[in-house]
N, C-alpha and C positions, 0 to 999 in steps of 0.2 A: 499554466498552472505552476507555483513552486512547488521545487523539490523538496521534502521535508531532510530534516539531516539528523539523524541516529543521535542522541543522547542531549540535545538543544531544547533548553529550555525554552529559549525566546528566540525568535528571529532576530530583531535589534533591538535592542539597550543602548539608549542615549543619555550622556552623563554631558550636563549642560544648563543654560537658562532659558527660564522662562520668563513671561511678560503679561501684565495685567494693559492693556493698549485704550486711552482716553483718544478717539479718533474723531479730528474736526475736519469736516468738508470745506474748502473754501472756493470761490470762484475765480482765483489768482494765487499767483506766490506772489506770500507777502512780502515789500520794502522797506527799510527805513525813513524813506522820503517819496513826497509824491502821492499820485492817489492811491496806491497801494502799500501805504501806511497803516491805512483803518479799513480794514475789511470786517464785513459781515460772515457769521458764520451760516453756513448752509444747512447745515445738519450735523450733529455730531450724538457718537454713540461711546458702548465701555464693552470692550470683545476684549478675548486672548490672544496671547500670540508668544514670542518668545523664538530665539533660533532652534534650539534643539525641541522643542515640546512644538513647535508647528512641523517639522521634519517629522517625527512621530506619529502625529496625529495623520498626516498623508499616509505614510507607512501603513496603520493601521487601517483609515479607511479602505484600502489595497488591498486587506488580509491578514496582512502580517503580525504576529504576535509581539507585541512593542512593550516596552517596560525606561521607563522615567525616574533617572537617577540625579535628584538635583535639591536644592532647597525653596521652600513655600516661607512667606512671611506667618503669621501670628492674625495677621490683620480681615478685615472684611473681603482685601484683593485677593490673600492667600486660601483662602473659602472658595474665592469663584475662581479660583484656576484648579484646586484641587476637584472641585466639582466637574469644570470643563475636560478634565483630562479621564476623569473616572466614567463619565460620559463616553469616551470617546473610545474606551475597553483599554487605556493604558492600565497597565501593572504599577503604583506607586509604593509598594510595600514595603522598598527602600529610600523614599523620601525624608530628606531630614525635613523639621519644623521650627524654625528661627523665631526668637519672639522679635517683635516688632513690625514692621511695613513689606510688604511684599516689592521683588521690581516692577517697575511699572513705565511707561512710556505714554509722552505727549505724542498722537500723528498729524501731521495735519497733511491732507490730503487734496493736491492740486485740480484743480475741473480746467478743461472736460479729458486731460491725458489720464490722472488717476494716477499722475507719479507723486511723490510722497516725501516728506522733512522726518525724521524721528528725531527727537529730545528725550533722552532716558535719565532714566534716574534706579540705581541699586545700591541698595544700602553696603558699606563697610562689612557689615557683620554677617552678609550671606555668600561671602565667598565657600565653597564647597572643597573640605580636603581630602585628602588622599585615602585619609584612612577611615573616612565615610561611608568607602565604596566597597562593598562586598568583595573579595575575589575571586570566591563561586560564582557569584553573577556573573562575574568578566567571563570564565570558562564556560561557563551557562549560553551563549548565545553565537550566532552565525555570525552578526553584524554586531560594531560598536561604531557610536555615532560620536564624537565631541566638537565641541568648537572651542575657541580662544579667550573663553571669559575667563574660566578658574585656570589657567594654562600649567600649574603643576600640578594638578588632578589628575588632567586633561595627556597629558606627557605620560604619566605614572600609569592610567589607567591604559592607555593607548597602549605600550609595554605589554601590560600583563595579558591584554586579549590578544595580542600579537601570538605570543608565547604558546598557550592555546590554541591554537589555529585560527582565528578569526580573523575577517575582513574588518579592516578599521578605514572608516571615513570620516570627513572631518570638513565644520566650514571655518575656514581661515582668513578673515577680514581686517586685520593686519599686520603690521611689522615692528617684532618684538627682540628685546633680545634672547627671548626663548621658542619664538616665532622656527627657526631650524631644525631647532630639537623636537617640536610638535609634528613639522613636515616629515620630519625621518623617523618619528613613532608610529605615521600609521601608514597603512597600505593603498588607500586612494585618496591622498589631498585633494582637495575642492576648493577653491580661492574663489573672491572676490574680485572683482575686475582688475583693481588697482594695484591687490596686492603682490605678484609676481615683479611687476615693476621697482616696487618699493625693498621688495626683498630683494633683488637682484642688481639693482641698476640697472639694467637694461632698459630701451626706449621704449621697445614693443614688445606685445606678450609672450611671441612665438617665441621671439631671442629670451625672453626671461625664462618660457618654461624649457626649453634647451637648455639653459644657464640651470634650471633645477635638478633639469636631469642627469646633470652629473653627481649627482647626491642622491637619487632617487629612481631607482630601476622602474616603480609600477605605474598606471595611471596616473594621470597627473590632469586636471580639470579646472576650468575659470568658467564661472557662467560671465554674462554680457548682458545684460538685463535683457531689454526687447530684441534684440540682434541676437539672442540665444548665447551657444554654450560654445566652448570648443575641449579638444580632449589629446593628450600625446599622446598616443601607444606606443610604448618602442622610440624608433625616429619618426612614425606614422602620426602628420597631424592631422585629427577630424574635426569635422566646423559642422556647425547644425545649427541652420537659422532659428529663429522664433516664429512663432504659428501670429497673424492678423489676428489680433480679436478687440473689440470693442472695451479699451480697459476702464475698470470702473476704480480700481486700488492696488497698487502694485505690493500692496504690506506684505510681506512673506513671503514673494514669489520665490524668492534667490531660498529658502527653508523646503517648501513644498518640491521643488528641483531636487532637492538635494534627498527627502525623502523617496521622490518617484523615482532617481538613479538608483538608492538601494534596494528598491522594489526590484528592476530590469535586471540590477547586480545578479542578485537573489534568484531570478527567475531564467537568468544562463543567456538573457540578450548579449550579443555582441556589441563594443563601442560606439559604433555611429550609430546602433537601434538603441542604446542607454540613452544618451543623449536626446534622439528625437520625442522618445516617451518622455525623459523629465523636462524638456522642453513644453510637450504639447499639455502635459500637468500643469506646468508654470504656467502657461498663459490660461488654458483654464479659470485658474487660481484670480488670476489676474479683472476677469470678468466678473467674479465677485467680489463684495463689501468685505474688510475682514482678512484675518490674517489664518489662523486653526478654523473660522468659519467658512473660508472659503476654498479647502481640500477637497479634489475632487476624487472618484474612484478611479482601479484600473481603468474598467469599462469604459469610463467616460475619457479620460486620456486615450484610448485605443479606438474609440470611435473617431475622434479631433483628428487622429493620424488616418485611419481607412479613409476620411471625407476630404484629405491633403493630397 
């Protein structure tokens, strides 16, 4: 069960983007040359997805009371995300409304692994600033979620719910010149595989998040896509494989991870049980089509682990 916490409005508030996702199946990755030049497509759909708004939607499906702080296009795509996310009991009450195209993303999705190419596309004009962001809201909640797209928001807002007492989590997929100041605004960095590397120099991940750790007292975390996650505590590093499962679309796994870590956060798991939860979510996740369609619940992540 979570613990409620005296005067929280929200569990987590995530200030980030979202994603309108055009996903085509193919029976190969495609080449430039060769007979996988011209591929047929196998099927293809139009879902949601987005890093911070599929992190949330996990969250919620979990319990959690989530609230979505970020910008919607004007367009037919910003309609179906605004609906998807209202659907799914997020808070958007703070949503700005941009005229014009929503973001949106080509997937195309490899058979029979279910790993995946993204081609995005976000408009100029729907960068998100600072002073968009409530900062009652920021005070208002347990958790703040950002990731690297609007990254002086993202930095600013980190700050204020610091300040507050809040946990601040963050996915960080890459290397910026403001990339340092984002890792030192919040309290559990979450990287992308590559990125510790890129940020650091370093060759390997361990030496990289060692090399962060001297700028960074608290957790400090890189998922690995199907090889799972690992996590520094301290000098204490924990590894947690990924769960077997039959993948059907990897879209959003590294998102739903990162919401099921806030959930275990949330819920007073220890490091190496964080980790196995948003792992056994992620692969979950993984089994279905779909990026926010395919967020599992606690339940079903805690069964994956009782049957491991």
């Amino acid at each position: 069960m979570i613990h409620e916490s005296a005067g929280a409005q929200w569990d987590v508030v995530g200030v980030g983007a979202n994603s309108v996702d055009y996903v085509y199946r193919l029976p190969a990755a495609p080449a430039t040359e060769g007979q996988h030049a011209k591929l047929r497509i196998e099927s293809h759909s139009v879902s949601c997805g987005g890093q911070v708004t599929t992190a949330l939607c996990t969250a919620a499906a979990m319990g959690l009371r989530a609230k979505y702080i970020g910008t919607l296009g004007s367009d037919n795509n910003g309609f179906l995300m605004k609906a998807e996310l209202e659907g799914r009991g997020l808070d958007l009450g703070h949503v700005v409304v941009r005229p014009g195209p929503n973001p949106f993303a080509v997937i195309l999705v490899i058979q029979p692994t279910g790993e995946r190419i993204v081609l995005w596309e976000r408009p100029a004009g729907a960068g998100l600033k600072w002073d968009e962001i409530p900062g009652d809201v920021l005070e208002n909640t347990r958790v703040l979620h950002v990731d690297d797209v609007d990254e002086e928001a993202s930095i600013a807002a980190a700050r204020k719910a610091r300040e507050g007492g809040a946990h601040v989590t963050s996915d960080i997929e890459r290397a910026t010149s403001r990339t340092w100041d984002l890792v030192e605004s919040v309290t559990l960095p979450i990287f992308a595989e590559d990125t510790p590397r890129a940020l650091t120099g370093k060759a390997d991940i361990e030496s990289a998040l060692r090399a962060i750790r001297r700028r960074h007292s608290g957790l400090l975390c890189v998922t690995l896509g199907a090889r799972g996650a690992i996590m520094l505590e301290g000098d204490r590093l924990h590894r947690a494989p990924g769960f077997p499962v039959r993948a059907v679309d990897t879209t959003g796994a590294g998102d739903v991870f990162r919401g099921a870590l806030i959930y275990a956060l949330l819920r007073g798991d220890d490091p190496p049980s964080m980790l196995r939860f948003a792992n056994a979510a992620a692969s979950i996740s993984c089994s279905r089509p779909g990026a926010i369609s395919s967020v599992p619940t606690a339940a079903e992540a805690d069964a994956l682990l009782a049957d491991s």
